[in-house]
N, C-alpha and C positions, 0 to 999 in steps of 0.2 A: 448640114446633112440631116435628112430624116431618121429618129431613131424608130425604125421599124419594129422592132420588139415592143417598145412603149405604144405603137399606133395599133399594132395586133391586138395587145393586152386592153385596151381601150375600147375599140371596136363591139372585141368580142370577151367583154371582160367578167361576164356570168357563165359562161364554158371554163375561162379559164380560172376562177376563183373555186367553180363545184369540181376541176379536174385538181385540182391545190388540196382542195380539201379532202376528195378520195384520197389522195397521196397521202395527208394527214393521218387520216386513220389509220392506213396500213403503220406510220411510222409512229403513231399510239400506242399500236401492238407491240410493237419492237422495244418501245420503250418503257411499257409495263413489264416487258420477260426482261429487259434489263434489271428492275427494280427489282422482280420477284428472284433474280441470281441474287442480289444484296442481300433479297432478306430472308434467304436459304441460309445463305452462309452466316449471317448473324445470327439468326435462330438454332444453327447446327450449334454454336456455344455458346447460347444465353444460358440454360444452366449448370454448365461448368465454369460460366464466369460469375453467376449469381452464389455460386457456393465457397468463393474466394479460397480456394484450398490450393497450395504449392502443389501437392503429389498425392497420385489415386492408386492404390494399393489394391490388388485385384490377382483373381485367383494365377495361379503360374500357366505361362501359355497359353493366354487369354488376351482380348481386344479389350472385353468388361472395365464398367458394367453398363457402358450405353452402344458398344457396334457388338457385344454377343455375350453370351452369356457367363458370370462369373461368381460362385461360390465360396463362400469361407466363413466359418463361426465365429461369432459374436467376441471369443474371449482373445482373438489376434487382435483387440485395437490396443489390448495393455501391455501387450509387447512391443509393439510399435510406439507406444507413448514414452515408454523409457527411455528409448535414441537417444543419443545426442542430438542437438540441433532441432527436436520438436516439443514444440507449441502445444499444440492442440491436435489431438485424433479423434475419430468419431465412426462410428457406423452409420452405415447409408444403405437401402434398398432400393431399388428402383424396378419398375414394373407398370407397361402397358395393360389400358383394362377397361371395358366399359362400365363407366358411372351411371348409375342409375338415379335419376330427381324426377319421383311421380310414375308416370309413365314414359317415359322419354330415358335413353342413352345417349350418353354422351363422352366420347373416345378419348380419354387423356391418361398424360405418366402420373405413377402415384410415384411422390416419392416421401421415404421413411428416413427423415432426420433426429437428432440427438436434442431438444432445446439449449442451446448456449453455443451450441459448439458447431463445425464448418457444416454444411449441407442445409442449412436452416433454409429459410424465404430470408432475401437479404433487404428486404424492406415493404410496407404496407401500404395500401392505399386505401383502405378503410379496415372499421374491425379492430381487432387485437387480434395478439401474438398466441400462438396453443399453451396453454397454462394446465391443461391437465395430461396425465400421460395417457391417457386413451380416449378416444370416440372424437375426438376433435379433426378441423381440418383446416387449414388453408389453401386455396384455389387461385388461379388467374383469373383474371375479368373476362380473360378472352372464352371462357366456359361458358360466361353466361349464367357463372351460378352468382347468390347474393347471399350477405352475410346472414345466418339464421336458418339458409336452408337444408332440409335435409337429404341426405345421398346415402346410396348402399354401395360398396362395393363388395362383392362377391356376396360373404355372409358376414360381413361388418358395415353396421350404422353407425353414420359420423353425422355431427353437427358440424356443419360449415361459419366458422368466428372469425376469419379475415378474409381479406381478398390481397392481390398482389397484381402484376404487373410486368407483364414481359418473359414469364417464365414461360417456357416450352419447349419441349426436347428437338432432337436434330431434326423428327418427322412434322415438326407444326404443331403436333398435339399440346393443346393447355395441359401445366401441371398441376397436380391438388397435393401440398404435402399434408406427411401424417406424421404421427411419432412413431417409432422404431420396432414401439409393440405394436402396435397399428399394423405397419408394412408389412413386419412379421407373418403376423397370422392371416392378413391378405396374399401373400404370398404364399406361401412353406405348411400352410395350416391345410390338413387335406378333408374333404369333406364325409358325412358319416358312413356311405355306402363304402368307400375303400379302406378306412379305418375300420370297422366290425369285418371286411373281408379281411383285411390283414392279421388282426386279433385271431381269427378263425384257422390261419393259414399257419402261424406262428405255434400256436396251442397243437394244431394236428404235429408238430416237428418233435418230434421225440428226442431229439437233440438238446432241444432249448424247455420241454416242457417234463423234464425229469423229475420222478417222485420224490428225490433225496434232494433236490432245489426247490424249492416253491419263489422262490425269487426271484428267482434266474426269470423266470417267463414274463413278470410283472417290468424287470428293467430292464428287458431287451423291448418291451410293448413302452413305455415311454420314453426311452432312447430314439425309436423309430417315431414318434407322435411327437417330439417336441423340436420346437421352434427357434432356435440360437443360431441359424445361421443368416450371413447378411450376404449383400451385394461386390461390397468393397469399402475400405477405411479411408477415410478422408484424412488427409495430414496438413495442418498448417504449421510453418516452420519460424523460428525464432527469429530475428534479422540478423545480418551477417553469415548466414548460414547456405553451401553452396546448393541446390537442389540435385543435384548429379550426385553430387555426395553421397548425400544421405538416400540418396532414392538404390545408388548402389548397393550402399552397405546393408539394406533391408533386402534386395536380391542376395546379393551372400548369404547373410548370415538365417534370413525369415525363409528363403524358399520360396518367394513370394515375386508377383510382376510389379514394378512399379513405372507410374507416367508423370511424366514432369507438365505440366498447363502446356506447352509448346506443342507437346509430344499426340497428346488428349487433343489437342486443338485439328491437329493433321490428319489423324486418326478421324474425325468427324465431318471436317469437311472436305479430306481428300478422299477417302474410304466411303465412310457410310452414306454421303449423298451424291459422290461421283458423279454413277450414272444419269440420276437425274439432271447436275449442273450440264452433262454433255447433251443428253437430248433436248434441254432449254436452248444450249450454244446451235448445236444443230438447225432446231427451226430459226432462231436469229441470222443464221446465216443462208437459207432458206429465203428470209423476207428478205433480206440484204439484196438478194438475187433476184426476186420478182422485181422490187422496188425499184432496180437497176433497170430489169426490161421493162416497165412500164413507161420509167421517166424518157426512155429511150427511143419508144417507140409513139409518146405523146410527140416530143420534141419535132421527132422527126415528120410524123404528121403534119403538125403546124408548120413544119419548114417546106415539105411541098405544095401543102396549098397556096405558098406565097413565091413561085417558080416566077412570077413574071415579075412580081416584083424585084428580087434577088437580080433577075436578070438587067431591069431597066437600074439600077443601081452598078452594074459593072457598065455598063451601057455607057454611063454619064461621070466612068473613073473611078468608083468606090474601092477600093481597096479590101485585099482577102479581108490583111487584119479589123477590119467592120465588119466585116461579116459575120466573121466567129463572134467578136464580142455582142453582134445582137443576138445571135444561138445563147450564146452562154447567159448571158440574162435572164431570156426568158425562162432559162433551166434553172436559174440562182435563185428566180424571181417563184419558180413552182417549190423549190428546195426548203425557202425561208420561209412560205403561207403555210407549206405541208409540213415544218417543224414545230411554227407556233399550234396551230391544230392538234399535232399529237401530240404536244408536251399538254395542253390542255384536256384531250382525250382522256390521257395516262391519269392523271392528276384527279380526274371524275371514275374511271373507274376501276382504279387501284383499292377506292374504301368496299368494293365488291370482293376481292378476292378474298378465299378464305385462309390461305396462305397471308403474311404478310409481303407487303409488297414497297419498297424503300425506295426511291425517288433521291437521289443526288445531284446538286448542281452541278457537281464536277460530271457525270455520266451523262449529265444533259449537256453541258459542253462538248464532250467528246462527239457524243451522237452529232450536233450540227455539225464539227468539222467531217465526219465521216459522211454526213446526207450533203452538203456541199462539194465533196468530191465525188461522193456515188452522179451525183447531178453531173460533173464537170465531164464524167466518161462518159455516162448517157450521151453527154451532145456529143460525141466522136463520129456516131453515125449520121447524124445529120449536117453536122459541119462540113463534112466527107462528100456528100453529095451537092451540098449548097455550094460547096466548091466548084467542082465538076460543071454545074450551069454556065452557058454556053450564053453572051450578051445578046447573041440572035436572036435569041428565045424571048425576047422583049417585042420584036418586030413582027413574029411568028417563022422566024427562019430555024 
């Protein structure tokens, strides 16, 4: 028996090779926004997993300090460090901002760690580590800055001494960290136009600028102008020690929120990039659907132009079951050209995105069994009518 599918594909095998390869592309697409849901979601906790910390201690009633905003002074980290069951605590800031190198900005998290202690850059790729307490920086590669360069944020100049590697908040943005005085005053430090207004505002209150106090005005003016408050305290915990536990007992007794890594992990990438992973899912299921009706309505194309054929093959005894199996081929046969294509698509123009973009073999498995069965429905409609041909139709009855 002739396999018509093979003598089609042969025939006319530069129609059907550039029609494989359209199909390709679209299932490139598909399988770039697969990669780019990977590397949303690995990116949503690169740096809460870069800062190895059990539990993030953050203002009360608060998501903080990476889905909103959270406050607390500097001197809660030596309460927390006496607990039981902790290691290590530390103050941490964090704070989106544009970097300035020359003329040019560049959009990333600062973030304000402790040297030694949890929150640091958890390893280097060139450079050295910050060894002085101010004006220093370390950045991600993905910035584009190099070690030696200089950057402004706000009204603080830092020298850039390392580079790093993989750090970037839930948004994509590279991180540059700083020291804590650093963050500090990049953050919380307010500029001179609303400081001399507030001095001014202060001095006219006849409350606070009393002739029998002369003090009083001077340490409510640097009470308000100084810098001690942070983000949230970073807790690493002794071994053996439960994190419920101890994350409890600092709600009791501190007054305070606390998040276990699990807790911080859901928090990021169910909350804070949600919406984005839905409207990713959206268009994938989107292409899922054109993909469907293309392969569908190719299939079925090539299945009418070959009526007489189809027909002289019942004609001379063929059986349904040949028939479908040469539909289904030639649909397995558009499914497997148009998979190897986009995984090769994907693969070229993944290092474009500016997002990162994660590429798994397992995801790439899945996707072929799903493009082989989106193919297997597509021929529904064309098996359906291939059927239906009448052996007359060979003769021209």
């Amino acid at each position: 028996m002739i396999n018509l599918a093979f003598r089609e594909i042969s025939h006319s095998w530069a129609r059907y090779v550039l029609t494989a390869v359209g199909l390709g592309l679209l299932i490139g697409v598909t399988l770039t926004m697969t990669g780019l849901v990977r590397g949303m979601m690995d990116d949503a906790v690169a740096l809460i997993r870069g800062t190895r910390a059990d539990l993030w201690v953050v203002q009360d009633q608060t998501l903080g300090p990476y889905a909103e905003s959270s406050t607390l002074y500097d001197d809660v980290v030596h309460n927390i460090a006496g607990l039981p069951g902790v290691a290590e605590a530390s103050n941490v800031a964090y704070l989106t901002v544009q970097v300035r190198k020359e003329d040019k900005d560049v959009r990333m998290q600062v973030a304000g760690f402790e040297p030694g202690k949890p929150g640091e850059p958890p390893y280097l790729v060139s450079g050295r580590p910050i060894i002085k307490s101010r004006y220093e920086a370390v950045a991600d590669i993905k910035s584009g800055l190099k070690v030696g360069d200089k950057i402004g944020i706000r009204r603080t100049d830092l020298t850039v001494v390392g580079l790093t590697s993989g750090m970037v908040s839930s948004g994509g943005d590279p991180v540059v960290f700083v020291t804590i005085q650093d963050a500090q005053e990049i953050q919380f430090q307010k500029d001179n136009t609303t400081i001399y207004n507030e001095r001014n505002r202060l001095s006219a209150n006849p409350k606070l600028n009393r002739p029998g106090s002369p003090g009083l005005l001077q340490a409510v003016t640097e009470s308000q102008q100084s810098n001690h408050k942070v983000n949230a305290v970073l807790v690493r915990l002794t071994p053996g020690h439960d994190p419920e536990i101890v994350a409890e007992t600092i709600r009791r007794w501190k007054k305070l929120q606390v998040f276990t890594y699990e807790q911080m992990r859901q928090i990021l990438q169910v909350r804070v990039i949600a919406n984005a992973l839905r409207q990713l899912g959206m268009f994938m299921v989107i292409l899922a659907i054109v993909s469907t009706a293309i392969i569908a309505l190719i299939i079925y194309n090539m299945t009418m132009g070959k009526i007489r054929e189809l027909a002289v093959l019942k004609l001379i005894g063929a059986k349904n079951k040949t028939i479908i199996q040469m539909i289904l081929q030639q649909a397995w046969g558009l499914g497997i050209i148009g998979f190897f294509v986009g995984k090769a698509t994907a693969a070229m123009i993944a290092p474009l995105f500016p997002k990162r973009v994660e590429l798994l073999a397992f995801d790439a498995m899945v996707s072929f069994i799903i493009i082989m069965a989106i193919c297997t429905m597509a021929s529904l409609l064309a098996i359906r009518a291939a059927l239906k041909i009448q052996p007359s139709s060979a003769i021209g009855g």
